[in-house]
Backbone as CSV, one residue per row, in Angstrom:
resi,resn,N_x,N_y,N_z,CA_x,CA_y,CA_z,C_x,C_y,C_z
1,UNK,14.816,-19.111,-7.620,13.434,-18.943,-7.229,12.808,-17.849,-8.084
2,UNK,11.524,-18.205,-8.386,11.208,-17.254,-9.163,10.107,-16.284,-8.734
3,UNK,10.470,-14.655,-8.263,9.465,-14.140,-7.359,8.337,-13.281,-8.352
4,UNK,7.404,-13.280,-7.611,6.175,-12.204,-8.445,5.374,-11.419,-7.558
5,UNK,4.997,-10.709,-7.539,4.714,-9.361,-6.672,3.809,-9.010,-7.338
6,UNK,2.547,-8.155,-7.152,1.491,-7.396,-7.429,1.560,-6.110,-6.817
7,UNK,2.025,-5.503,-5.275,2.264,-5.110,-4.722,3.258,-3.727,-5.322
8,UNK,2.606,-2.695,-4.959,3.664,-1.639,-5.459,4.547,-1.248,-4.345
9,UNK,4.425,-1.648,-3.191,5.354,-1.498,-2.187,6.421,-2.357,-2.012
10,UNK,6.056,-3.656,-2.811,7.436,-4.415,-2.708,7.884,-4.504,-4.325
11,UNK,7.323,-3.845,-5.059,8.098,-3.817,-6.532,8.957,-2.677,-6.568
12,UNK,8.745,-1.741,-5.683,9.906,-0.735,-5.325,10.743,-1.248,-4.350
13,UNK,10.404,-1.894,-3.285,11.782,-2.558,-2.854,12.487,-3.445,-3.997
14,UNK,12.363,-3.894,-4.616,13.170,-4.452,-5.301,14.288,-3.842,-6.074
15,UNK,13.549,-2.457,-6.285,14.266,-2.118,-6.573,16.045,-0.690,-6.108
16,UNK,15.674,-1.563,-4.562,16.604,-0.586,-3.818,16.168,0.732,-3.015
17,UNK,17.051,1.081,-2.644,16.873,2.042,-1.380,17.130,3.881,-2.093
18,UNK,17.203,3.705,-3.268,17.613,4.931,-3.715,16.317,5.204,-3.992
19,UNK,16.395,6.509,-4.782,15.413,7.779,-5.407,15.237,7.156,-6.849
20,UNK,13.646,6.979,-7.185,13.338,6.160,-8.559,12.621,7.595,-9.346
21,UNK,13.047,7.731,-10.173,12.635,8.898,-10.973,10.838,8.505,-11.249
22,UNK,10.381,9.103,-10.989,8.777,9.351,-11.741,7.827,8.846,-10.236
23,UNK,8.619,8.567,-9.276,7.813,7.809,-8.212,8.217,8.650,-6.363
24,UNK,7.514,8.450,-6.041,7.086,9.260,-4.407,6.998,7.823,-2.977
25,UNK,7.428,8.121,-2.303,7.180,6.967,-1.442,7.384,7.845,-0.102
26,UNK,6.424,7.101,0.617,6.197,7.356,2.496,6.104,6.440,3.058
27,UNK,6.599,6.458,4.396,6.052,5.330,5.142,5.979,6.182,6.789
28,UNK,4.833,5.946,7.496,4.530,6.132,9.065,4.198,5.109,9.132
29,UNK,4.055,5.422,10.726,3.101,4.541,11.678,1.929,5.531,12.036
30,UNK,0.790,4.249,12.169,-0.128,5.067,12.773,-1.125,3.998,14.350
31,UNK,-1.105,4.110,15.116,-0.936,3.465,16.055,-0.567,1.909,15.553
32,UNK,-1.286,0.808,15.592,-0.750,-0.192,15.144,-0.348,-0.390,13.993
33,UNK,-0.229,0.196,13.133,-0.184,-0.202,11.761,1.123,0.510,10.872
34,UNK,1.818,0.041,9.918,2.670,0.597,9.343,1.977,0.953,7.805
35,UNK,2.127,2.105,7.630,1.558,2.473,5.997,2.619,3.232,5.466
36,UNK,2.491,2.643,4.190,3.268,3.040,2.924,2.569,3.514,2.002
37,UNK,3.029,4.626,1.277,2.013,5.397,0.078,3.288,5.474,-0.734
38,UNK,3.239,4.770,-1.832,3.494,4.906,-3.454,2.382,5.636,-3.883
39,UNK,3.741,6.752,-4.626,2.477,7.205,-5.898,3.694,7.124,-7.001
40,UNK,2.863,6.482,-8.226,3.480,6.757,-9.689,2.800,8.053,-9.993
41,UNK,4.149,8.909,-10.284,3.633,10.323,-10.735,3.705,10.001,-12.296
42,UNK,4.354,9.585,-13.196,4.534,9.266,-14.362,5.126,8.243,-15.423
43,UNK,5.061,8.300,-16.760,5.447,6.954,-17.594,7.094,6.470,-16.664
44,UNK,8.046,7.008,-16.812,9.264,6.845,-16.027,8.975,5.822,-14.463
45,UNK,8.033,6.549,-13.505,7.506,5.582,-12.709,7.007,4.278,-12.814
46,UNK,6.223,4.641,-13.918,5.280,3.475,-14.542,5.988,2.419,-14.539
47,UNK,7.354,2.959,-16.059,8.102,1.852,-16.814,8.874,1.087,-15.525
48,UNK,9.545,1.844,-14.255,9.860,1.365,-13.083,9.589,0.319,-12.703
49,UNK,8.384,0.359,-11.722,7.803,-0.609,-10.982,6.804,-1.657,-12.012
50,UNK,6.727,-0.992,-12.888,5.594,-2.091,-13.894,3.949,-1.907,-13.138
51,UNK,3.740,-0.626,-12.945,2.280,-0.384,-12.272,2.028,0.837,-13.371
52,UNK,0.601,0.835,-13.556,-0.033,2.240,-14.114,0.200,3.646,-12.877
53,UNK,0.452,4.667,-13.692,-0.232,6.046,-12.766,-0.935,6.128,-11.675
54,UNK,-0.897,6.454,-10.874,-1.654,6.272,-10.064,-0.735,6.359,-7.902
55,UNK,-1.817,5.844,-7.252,-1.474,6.013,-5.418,-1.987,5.055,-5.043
56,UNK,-0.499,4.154,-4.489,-0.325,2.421,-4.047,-0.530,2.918,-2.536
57,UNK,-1.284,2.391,-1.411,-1.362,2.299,-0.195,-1.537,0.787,0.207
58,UNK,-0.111,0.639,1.069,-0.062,-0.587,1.716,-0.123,-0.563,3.243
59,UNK,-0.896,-1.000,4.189,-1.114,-1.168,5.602,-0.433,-2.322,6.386
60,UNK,0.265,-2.349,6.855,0.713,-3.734,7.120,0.337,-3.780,8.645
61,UNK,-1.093,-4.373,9.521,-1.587,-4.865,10.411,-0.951,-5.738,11.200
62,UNK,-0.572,-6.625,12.867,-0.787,-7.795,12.453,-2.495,-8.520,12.292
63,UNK,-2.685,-9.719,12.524,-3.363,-10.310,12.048,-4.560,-9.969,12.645
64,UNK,-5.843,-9.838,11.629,-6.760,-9.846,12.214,-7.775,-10.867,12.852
65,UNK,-6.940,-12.044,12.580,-8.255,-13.055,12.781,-8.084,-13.859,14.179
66,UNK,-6.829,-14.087,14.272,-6.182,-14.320,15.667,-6.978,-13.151,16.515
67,UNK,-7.428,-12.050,16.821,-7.728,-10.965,18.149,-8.503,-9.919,17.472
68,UNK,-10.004,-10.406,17.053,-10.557,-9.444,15.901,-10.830,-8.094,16.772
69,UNK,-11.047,-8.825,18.129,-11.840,-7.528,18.991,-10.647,-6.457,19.706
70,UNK,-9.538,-6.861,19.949,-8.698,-6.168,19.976,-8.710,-5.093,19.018
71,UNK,-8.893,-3.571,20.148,-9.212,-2.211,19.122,-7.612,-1.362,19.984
72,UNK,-6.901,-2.096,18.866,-5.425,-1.640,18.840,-5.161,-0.296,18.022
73,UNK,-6.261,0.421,17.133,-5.904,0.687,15.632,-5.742,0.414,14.518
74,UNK,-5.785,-1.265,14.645,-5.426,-1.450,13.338,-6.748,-1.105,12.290
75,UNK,-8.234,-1.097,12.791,-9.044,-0.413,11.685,-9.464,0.689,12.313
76,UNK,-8.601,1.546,12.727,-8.793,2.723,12.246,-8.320,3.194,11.790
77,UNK,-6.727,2.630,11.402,-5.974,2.899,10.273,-6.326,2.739,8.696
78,UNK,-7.051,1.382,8.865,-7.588,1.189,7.463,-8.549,2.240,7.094
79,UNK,-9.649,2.674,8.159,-10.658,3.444,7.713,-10.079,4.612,7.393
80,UNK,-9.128,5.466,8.108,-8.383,6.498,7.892,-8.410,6.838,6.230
81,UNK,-7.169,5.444,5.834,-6.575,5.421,5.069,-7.419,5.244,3.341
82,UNK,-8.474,4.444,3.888,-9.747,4.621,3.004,-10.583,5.906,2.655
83,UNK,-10.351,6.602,3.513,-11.500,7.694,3.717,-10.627,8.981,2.693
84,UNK,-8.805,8.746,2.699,-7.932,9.864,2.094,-8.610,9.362,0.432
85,UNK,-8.801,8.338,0.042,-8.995,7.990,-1.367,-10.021,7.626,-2.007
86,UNK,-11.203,8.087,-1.021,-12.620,8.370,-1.817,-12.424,9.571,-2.203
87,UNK,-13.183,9.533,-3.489,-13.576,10.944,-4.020,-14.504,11.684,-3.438
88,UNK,-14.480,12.961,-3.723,-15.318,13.795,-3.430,-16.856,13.735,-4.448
89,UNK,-17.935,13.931,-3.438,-19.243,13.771,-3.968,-19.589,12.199,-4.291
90,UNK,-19.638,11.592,-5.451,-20.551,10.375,-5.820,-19.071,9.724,-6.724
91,UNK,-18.764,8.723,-6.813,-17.622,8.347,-7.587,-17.632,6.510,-7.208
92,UNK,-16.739,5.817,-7.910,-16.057,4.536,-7.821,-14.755,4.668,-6.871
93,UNK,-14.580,3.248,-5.701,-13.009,2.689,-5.272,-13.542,1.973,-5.446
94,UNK,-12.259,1.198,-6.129,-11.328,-0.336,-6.050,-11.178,-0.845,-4.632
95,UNK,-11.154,-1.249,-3.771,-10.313,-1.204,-2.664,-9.876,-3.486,-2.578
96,UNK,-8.825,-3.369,-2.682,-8.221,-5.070,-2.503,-7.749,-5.140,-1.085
97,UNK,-7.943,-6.030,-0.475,-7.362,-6.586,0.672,-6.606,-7.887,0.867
98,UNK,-5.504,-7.779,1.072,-4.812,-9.271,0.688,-4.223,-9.750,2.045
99,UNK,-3.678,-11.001,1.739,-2.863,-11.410,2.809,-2.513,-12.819,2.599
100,UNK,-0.987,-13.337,2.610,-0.312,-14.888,2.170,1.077,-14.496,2.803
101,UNK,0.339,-15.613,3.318,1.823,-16.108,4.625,2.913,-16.444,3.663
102,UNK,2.758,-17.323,2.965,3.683,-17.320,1.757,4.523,-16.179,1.170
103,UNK,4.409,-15.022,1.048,4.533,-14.088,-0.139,5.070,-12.575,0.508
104,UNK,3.726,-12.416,1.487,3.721,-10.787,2.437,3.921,-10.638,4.240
């Protein structure tokens, strides 16, 4: 089978449970939700996981579409988690939201 990932939280699982030189990883809970923070601190990280520099945040919810009104936490985790990675003053986010039953 041939797998492919975008995901910097599962391109470090792949690569095991040990300590990856150039890279940082967390994981809590925060009421409903499980979050993971990758950060690539450097090229070594980089060459690792195959991601640029940078701070991977993955949320793993369950579903929102099944019980939108259900106020479990799960967006206030997201907003939380949004709010750590705006910049200060006037600036650009990226922000992606995914989800495949297939894949994640």
């Amino acid at each position: 089978m041939n797998f492919r990932t975008d995901l910097a939280v599962e391109r470090r699982e792949t690569l095991g449970a040990g300590e990856i030189e150039g890279i940082t990883s967390s994981e809590r809970v925060y009421k409903n939700a499980k979050i993971t923070e990758i950060e690539v601190l450097d090229e070594r990280g980089s060459a690792a996981i195959s991601k640029p520099k940078g701070k991977y945040v993955t949320i793993d919810v369950p579903s929102f579409s099944s019980n939108a009104e259900i106020l479990d936490g799960r967006q206030e985790a997201v907003t939380e988690e949004i709010k750590k990675l705006l910049p200060e003053g006037e600036g650009l986010v990226f922000i992606a939201g995914l989800g495949n039953n297939d894949i994640t």
